[in-house]
C-alpha positions as CSV (number, residue, x, y, z in Angstrom):
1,X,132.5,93.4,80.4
2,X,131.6,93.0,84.3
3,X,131.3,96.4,85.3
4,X,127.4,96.2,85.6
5,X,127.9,94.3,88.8
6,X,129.4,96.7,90.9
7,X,126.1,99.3,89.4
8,X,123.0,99.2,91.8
9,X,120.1,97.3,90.7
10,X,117.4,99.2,88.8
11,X,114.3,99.6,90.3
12,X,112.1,98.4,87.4
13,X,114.0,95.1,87.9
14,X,113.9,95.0,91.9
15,X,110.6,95.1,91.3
16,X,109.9,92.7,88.6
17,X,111.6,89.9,90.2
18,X,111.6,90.6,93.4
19,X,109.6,87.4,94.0
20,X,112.3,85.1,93.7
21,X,113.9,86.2,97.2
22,X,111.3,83.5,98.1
23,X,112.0,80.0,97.3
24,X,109.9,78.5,94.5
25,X,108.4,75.6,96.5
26,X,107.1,78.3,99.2
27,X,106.0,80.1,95.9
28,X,103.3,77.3,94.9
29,X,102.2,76.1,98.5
30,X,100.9,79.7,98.3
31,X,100.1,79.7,94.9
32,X,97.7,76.4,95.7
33,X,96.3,77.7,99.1
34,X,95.0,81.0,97.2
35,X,93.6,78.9,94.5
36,X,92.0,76.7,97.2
37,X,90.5,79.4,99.0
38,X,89.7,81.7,95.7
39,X,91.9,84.4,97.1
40,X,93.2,87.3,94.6
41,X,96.8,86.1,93.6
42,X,98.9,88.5,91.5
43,X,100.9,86.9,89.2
44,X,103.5,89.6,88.7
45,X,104.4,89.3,92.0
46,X,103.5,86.1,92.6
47,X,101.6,86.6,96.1
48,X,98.8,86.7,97.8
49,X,97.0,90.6,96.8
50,X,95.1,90.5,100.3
51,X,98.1,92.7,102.9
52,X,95.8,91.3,105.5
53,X,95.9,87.6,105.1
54,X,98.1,85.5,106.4
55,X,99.5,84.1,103.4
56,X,101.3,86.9,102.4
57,X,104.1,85.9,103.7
58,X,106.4,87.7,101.1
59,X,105.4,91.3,101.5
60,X,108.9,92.2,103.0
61,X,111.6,90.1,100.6
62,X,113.2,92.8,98.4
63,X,116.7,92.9,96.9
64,X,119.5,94.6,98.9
């Protein structure tokens, strides 16, 4: 019954909720500063689509 914890994660699901490695509250600061400045926020992800800007603090949190 709990042998699908010792199993890697799949990639299709590092990748789909790989935004939660960053704490929900640092989520929607971000979330309003991208609406504030009309900056492209993807939702999937939930960050900042600009690599260059600042904001996108996130970029590196992935699962281990």
């Amino acid at each position: 019954m709990v042998a699908w914890r010792n199993k890697p994660l799949e990639e299709w699901f590092k990748k789909k909720f790989s935004f939660t490695c960053v704490h929900s509250s640092c989520r929607l600061c971000r979330y309003v500063y991208a609406r504030k400045h009309k900056l492209p926020w993807n939702h999937e992800l939930q960050r900042v689509e600009w690599p260059e800007h600042p904001a996108d603090f996130d970029a590196k949190a992935t699962f281990k």
